[in-house]
PDB file as gemmi writes it, atoms N, CA and C in Angstrom:
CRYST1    1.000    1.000    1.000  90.00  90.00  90.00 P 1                      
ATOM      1  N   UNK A   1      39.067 -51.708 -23.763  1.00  0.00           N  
ATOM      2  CA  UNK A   1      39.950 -52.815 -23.437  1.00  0.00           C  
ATOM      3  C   UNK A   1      41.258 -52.243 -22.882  1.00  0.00           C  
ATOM      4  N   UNK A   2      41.822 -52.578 -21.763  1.00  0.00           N  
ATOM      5  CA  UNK A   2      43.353 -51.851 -21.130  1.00  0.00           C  
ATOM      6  C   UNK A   2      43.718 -52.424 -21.891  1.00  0.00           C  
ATOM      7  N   UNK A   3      44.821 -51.723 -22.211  1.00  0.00           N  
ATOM      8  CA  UNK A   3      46.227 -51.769 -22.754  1.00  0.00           C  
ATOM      9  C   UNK A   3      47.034 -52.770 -21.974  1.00  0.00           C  
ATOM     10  N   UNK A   4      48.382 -52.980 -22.430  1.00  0.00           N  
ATOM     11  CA  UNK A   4      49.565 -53.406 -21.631  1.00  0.00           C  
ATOM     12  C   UNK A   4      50.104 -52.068 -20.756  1.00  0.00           C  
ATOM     13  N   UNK A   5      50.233 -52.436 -19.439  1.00  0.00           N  
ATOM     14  CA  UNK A   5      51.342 -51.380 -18.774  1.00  0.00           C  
ATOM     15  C   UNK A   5      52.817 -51.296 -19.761  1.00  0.00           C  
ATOM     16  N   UNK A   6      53.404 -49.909 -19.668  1.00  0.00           N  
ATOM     17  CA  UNK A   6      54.868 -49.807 -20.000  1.00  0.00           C  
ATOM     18  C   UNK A   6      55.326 -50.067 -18.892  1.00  0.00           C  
ATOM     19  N   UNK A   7      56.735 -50.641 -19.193  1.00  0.00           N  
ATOM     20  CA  UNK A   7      57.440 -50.192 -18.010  1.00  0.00           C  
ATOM     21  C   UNK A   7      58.187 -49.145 -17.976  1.00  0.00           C  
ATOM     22  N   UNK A   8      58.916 -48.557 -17.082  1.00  0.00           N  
ATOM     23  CA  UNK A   8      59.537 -47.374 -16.786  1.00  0.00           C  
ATOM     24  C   UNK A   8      60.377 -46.892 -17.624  1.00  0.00           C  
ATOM     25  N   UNK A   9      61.441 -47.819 -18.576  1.00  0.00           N  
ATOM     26  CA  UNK A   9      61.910 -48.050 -19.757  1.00  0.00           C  
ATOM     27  C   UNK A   9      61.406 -47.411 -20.810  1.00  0.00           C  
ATOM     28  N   UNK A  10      60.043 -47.918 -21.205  1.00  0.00           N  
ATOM     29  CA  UNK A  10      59.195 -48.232 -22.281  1.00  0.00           C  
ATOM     30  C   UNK A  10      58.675 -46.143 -22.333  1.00  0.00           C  
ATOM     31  N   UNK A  11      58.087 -46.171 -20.795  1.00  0.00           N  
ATOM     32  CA  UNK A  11      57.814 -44.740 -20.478  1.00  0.00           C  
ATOM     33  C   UNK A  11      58.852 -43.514 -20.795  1.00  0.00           C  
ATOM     34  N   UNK A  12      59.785 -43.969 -20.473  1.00  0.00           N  
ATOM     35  CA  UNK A  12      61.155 -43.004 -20.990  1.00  0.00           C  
ATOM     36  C   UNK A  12      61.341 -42.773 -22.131  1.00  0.00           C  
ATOM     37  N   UNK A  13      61.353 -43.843 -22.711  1.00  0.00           N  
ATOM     38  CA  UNK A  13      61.534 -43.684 -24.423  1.00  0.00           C  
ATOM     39  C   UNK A  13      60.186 -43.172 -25.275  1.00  0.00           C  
ATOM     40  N   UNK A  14      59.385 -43.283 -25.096  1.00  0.00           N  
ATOM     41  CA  UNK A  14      58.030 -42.393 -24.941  1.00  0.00           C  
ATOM     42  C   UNK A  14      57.946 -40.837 -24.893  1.00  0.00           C  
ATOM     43  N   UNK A  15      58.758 -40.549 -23.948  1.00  0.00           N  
ATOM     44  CA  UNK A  15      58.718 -39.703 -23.649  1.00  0.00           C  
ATOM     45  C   UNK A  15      59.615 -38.698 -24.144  1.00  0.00           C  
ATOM     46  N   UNK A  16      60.802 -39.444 -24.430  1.00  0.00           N  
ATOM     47  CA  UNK A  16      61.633 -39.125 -25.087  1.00  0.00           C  
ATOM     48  C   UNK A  16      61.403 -38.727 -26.845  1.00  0.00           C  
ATOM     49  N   UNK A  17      60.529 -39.871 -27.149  1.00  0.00           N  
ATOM     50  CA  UNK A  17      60.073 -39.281 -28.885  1.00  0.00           C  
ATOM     51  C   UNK A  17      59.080 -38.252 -28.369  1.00  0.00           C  
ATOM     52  N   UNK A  18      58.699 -37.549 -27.297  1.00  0.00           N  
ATOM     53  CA  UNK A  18      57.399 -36.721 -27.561  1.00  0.00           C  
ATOM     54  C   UNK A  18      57.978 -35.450 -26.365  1.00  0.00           C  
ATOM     55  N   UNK A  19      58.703 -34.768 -26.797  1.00  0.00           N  
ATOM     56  CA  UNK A  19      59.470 -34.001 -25.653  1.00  0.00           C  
ATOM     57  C   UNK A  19      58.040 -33.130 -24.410  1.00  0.00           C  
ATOM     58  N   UNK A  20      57.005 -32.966 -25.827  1.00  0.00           N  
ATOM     59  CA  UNK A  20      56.237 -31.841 -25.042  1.00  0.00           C  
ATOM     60  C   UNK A  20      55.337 -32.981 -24.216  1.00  0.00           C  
ATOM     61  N   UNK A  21      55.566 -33.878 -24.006  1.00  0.00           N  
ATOM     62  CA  UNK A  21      54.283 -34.422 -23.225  1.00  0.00           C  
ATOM     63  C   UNK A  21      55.082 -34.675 -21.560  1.00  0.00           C  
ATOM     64  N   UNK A  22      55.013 -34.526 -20.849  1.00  0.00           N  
ATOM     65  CA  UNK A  22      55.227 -34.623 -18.837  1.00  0.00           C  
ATOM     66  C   UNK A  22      54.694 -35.810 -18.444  1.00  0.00           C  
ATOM     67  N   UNK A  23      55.162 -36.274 -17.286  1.00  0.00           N  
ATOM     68  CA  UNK A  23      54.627 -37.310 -16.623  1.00  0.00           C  
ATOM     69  C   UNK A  23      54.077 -36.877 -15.551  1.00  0.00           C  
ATOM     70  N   UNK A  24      53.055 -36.970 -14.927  1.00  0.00           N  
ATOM     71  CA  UNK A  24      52.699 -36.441 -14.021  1.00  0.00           C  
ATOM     72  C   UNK A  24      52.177 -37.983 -13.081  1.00  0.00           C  
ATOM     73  N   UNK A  25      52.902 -38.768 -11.812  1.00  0.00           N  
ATOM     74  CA  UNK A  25      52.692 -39.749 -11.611  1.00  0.00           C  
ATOM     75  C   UNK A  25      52.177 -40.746 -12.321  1.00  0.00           C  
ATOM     76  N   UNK A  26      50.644 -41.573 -12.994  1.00  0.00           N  
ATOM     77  CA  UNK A  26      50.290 -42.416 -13.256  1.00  0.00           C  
ATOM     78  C   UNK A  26      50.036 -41.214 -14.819  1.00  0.00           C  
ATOM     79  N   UNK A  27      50.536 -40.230 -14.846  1.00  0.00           N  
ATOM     80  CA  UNK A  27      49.482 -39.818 -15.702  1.00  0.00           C  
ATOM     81  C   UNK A  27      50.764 -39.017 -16.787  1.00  0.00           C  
ATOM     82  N   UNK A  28      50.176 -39.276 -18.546  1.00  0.00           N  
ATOM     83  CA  UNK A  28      51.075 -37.895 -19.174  1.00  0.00           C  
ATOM     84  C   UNK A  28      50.182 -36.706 -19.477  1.00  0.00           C  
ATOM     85  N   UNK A  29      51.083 -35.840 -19.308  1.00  0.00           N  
ATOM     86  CA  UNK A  29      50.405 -34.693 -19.782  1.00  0.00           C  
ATOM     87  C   UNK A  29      50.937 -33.718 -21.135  1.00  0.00           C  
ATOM     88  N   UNK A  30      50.005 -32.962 -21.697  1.00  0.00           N  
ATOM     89  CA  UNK A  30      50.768 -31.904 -22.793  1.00  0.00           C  
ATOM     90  C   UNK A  30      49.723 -31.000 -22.935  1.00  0.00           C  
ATOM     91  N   UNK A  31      50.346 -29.337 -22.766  1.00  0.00           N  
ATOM     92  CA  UNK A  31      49.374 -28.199 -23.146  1.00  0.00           C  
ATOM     93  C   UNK A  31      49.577 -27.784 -24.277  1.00  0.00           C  
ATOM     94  N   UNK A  32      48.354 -27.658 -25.546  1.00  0.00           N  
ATOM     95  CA  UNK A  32      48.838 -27.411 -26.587  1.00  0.00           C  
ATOM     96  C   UNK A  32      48.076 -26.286 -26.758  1.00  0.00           C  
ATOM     97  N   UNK A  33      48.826 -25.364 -27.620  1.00  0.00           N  
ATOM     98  CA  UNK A  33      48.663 -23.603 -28.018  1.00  0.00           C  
ATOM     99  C   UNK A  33      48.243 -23.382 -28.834  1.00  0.00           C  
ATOM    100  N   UNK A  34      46.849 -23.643 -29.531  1.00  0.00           N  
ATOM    101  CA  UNK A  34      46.050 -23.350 -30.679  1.00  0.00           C  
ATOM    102  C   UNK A  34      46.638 -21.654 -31.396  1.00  0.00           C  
ATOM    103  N   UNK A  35      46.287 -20.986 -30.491  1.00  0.00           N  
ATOM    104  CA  UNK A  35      46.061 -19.679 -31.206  1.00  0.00           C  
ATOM    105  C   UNK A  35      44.660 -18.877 -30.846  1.00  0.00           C  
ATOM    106  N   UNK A  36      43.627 -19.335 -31.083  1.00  0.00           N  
ATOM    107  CA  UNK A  36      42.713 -19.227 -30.808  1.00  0.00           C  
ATOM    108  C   UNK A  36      41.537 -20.115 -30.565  1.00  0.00           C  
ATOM    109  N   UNK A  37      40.577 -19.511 -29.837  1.00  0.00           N  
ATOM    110  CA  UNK A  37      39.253 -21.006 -29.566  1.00  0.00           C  
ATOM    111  C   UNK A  37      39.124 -21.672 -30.308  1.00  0.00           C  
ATOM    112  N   UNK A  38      38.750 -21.057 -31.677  1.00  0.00           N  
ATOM    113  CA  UNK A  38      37.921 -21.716 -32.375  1.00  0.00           C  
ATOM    114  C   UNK A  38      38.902 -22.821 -32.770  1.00  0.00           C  
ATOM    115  N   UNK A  39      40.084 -22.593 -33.077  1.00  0.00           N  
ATOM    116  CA  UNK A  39      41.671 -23.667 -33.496  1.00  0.00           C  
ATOM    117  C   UNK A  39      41.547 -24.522 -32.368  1.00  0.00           C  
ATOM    118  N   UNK A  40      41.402 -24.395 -31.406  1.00  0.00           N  
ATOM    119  CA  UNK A  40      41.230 -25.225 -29.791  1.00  0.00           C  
ATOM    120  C   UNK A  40      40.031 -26.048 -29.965  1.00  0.00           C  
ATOM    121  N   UNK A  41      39.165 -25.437 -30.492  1.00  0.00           N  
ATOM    122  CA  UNK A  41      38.072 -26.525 -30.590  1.00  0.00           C  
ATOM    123  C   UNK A  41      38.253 -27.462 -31.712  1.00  0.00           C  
ATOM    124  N   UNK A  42      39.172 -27.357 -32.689  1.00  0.00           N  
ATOM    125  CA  UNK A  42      39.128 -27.947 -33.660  1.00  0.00           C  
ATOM    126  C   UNK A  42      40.225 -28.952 -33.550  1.00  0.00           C  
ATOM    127  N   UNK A  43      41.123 -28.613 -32.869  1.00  0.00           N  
ATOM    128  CA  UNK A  43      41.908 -29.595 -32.585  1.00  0.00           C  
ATOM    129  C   UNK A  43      40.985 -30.626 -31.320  1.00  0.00           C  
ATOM    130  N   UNK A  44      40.809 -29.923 -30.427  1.00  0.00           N  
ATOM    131  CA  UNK A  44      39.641 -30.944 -29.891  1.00  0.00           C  
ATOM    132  C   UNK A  44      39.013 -31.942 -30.636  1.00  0.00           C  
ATOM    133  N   UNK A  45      37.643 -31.370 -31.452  1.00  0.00           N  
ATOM    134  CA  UNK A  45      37.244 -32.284 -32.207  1.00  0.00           C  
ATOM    135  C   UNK A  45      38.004 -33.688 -33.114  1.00  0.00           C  
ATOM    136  N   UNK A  46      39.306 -33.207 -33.449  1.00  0.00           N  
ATOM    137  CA  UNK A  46      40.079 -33.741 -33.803  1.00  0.00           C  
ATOM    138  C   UNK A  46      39.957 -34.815 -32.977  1.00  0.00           C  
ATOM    139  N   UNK A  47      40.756 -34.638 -31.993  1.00  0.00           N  
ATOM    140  CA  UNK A  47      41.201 -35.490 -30.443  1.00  0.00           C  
ATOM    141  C   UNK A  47      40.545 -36.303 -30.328  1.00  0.00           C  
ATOM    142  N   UNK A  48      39.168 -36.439 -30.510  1.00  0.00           N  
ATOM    143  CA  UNK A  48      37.689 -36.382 -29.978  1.00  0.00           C  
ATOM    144  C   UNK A  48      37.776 -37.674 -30.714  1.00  0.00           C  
ATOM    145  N   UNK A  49      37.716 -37.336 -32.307  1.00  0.00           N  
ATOM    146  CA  UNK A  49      37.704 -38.252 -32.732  1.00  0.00           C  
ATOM    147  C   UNK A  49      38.714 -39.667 -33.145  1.00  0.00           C  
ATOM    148  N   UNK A  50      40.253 -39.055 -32.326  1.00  0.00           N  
ATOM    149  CA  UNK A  50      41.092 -40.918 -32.332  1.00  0.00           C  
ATOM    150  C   UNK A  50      41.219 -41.162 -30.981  1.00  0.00           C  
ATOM    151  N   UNK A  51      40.451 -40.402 -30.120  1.00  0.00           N  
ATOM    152  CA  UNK A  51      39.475 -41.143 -28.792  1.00  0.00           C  
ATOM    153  C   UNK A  51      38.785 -41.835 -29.016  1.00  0.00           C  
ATOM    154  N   UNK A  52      37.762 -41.785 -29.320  1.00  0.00           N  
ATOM    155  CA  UNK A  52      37.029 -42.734 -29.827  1.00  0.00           C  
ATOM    156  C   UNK A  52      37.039 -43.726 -30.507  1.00  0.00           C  
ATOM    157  N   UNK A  53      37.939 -43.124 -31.352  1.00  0.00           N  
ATOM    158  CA  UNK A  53      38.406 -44.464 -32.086  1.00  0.00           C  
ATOM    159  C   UNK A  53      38.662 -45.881 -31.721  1.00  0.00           C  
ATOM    160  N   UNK A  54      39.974 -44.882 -30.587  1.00  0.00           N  
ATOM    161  CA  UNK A  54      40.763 -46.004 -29.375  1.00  0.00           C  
ATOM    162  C   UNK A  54      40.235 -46.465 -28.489  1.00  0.00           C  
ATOM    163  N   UNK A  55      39.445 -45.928 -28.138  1.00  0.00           N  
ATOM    164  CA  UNK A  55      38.045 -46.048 -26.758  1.00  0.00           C  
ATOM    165  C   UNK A  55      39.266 -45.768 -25.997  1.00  0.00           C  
ATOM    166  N   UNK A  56      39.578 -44.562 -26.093  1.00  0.00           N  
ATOM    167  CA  UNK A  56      40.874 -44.221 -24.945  1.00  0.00           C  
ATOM    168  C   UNK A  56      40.584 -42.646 -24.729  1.00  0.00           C  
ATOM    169  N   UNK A  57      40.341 -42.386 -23.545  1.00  0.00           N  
ATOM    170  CA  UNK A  57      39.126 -41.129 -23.633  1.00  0.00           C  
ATOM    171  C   UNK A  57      40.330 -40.301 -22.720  1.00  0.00           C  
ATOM    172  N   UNK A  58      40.700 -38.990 -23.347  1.00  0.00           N  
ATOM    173  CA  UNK A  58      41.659 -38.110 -22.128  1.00  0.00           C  
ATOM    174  C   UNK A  58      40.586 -37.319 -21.153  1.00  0.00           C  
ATOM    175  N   UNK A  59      41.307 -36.672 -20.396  1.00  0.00           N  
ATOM    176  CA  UNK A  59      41.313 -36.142 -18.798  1.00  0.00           C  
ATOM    177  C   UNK A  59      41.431 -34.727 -19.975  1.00  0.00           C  
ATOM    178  N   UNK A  60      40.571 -33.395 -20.215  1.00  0.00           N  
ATOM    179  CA  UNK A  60      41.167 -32.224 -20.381  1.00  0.00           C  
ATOM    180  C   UNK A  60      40.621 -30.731 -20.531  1.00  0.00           C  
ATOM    181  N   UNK A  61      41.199 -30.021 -20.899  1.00  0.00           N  
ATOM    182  CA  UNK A  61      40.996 -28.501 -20.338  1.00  0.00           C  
ATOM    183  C   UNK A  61      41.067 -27.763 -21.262  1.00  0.00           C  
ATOM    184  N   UNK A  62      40.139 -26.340 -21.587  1.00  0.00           N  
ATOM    185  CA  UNK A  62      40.194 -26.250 -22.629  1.00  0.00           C  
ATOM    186  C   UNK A  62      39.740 -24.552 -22.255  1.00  0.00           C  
ATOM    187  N   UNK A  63      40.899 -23.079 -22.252  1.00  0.00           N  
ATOM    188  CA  UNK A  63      40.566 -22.041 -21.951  1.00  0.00           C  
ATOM    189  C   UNK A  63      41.315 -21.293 -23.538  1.00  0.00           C  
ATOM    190  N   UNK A  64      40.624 -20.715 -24.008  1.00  0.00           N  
ATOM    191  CA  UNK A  64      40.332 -19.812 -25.045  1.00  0.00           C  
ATOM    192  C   UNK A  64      41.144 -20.606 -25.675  1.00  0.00           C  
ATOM    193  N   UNK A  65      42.460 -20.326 -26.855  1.00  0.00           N  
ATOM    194  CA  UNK A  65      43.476 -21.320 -26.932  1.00  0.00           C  
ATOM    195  C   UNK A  65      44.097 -22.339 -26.729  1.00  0.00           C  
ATOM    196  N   UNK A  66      43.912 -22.383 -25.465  1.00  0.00           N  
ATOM    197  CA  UNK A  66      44.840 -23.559 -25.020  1.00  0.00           C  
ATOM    198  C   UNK A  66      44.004 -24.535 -24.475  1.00  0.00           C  
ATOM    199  N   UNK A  67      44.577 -26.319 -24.904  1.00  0.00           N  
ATOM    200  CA  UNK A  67      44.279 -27.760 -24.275  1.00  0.00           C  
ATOM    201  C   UNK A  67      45.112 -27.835 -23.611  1.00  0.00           C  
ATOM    202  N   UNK A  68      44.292 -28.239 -22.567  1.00  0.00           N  
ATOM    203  CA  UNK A  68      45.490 -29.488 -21.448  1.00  0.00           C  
ATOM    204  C   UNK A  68      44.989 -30.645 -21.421  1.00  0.00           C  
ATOM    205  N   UNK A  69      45.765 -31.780 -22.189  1.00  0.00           N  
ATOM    206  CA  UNK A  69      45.468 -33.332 -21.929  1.00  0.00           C  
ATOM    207  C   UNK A  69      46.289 -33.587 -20.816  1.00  0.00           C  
ATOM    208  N   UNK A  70      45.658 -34.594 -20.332  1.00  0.00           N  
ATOM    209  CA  UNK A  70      45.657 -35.730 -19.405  1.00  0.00           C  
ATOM    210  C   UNK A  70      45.625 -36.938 -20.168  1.00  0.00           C  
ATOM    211  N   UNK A  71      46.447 -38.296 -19.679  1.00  0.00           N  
ATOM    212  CA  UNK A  71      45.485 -39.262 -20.530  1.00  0.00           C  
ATOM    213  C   UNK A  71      46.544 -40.308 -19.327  1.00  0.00           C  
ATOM    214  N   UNK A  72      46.129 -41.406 -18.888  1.00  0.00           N  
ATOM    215  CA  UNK A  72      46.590 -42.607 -18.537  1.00  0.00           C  
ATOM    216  C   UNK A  72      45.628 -43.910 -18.675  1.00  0.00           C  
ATOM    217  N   UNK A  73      45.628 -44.949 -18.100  1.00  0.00           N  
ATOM    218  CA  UNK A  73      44.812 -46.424 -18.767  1.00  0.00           C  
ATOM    219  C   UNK A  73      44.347 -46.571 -17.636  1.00  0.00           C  
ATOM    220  N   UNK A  74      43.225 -46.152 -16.980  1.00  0.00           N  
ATOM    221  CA  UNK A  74      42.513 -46.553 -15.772  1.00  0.00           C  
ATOM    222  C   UNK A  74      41.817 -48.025 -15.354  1.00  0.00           C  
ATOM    223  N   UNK A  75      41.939 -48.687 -16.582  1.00  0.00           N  
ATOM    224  CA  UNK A  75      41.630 -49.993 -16.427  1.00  0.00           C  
ATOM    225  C   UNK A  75      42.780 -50.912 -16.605  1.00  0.00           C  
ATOM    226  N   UNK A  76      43.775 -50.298 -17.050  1.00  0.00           N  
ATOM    227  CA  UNK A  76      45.423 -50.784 -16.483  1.00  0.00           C  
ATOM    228  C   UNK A  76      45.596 -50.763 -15.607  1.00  0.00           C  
ATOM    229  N   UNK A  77      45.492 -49.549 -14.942  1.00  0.00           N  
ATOM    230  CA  UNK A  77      46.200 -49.235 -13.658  1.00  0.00           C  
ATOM    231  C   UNK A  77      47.245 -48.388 -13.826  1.00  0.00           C  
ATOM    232  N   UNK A  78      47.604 -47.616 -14.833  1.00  0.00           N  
ATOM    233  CA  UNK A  78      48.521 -46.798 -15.307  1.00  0.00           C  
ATOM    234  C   UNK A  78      48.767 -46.584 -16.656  1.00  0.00           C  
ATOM    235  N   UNK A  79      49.856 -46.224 -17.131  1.00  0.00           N  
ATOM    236  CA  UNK A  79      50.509 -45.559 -18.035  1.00  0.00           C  
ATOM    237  C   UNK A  79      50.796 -47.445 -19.388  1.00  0.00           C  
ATOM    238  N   UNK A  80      49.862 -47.319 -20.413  1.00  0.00           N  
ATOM    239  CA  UNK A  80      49.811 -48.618 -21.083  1.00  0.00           C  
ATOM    240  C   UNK A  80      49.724 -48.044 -22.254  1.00  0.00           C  
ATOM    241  N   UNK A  81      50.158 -49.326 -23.387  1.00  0.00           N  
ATOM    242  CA  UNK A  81      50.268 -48.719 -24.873  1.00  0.00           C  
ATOM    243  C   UNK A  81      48.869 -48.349 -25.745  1.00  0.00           C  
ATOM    244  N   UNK A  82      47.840 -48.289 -24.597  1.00  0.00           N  
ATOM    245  CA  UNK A  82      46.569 -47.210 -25.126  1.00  0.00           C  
ATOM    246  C   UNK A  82      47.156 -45.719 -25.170  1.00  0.00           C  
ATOM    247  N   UNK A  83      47.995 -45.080 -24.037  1.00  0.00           N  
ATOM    248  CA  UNK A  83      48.706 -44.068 -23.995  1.00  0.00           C  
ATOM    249  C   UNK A  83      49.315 -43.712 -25.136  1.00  0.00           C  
ATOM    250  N   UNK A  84      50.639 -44.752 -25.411  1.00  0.00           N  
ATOM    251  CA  UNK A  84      51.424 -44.570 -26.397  1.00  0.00           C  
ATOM    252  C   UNK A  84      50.853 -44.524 -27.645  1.00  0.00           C  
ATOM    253  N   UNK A  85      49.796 -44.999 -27.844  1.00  0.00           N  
ATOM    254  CA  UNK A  85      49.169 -45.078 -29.079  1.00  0.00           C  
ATOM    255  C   UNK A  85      48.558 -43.667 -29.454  1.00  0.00           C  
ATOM    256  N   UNK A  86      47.643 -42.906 -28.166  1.00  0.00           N  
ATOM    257  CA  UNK A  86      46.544 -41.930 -28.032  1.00  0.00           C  
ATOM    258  C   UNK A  86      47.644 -40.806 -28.647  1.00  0.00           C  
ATOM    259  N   UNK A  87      49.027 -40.892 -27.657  1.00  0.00           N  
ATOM    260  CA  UNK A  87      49.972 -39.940 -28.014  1.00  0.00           C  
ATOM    261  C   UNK A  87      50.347 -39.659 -29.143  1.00  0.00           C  
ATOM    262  N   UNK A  88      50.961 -40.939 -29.970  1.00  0.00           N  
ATOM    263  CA  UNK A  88      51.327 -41.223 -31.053  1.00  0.00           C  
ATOM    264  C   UNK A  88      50.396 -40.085 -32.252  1.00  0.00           C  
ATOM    265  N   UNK A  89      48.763 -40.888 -32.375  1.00  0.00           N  
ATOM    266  CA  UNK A  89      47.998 -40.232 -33.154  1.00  0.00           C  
ATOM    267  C   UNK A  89      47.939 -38.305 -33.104  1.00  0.00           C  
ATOM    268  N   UNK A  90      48.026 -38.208 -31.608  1.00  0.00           N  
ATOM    269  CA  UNK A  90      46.918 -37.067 -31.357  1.00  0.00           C  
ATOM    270  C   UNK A  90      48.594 -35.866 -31.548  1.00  0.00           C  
ATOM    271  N   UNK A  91      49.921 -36.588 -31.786  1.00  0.00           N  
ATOM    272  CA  UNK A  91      51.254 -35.539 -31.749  1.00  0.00           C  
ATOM    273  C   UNK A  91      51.196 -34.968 -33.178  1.00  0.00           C  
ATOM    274  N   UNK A  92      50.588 -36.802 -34.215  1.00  0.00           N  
ATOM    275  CA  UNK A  92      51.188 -36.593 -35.284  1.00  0.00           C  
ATOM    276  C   UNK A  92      49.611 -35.266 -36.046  1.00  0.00           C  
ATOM    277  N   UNK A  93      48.708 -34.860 -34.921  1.00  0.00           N  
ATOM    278  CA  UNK A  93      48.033 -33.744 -35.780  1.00  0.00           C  
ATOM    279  C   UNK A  93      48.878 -32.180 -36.073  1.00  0.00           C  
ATOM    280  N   UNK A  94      49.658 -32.109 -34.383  1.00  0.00           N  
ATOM    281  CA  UNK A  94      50.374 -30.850 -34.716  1.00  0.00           C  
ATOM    282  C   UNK A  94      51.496 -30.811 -35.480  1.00  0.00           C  
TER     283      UNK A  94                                                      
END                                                                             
């Protein structure tokens, strides 16, 4: 189900509680630094599972240590409080 769009406002302050996450046009981003794979996969799995939860599925990358999420509301049309939410959960693991 999309979310509500933020507005640009809404996005700022967002962004603002979550320093490490970027905007990258329609999209936020954050690379996070496990340590090692196996910590990378586990935070994955993690991920994995309040994706699903949300039915809010990220964009991401995954080389020895390190994730790179992606995540925006493609059935929004952008940046919506499926985001803020995905963020919310997936900050408060690290």
């Amino acid at each position: 189900m999309p979310g509500t769009l933020l507005t640009e406002a809404e996005i700022d302050e967002l962004l603002a509680a979550h320093p490490a996450w970027t905007r990258d046009g329609d999209r936020l981003c954050r690379t996070y630094e496990c340590g090692s794979f196996v910590a990378a996969f586990g935070f994955m799995a993690s991920v994995a599972l309040i994706a699903e939860n949300l039915f809010h599925h990220p964009e991401w990358r995954n080389v020895y240590g390190t994730v790179e999420i992606a995540i925006t509301d493609h059935d929004a049309g952008g940046i919506s409080t499926n985001d803020r939410s995905f963020i919310e959960k997936v900050d408060a693991l690290d």
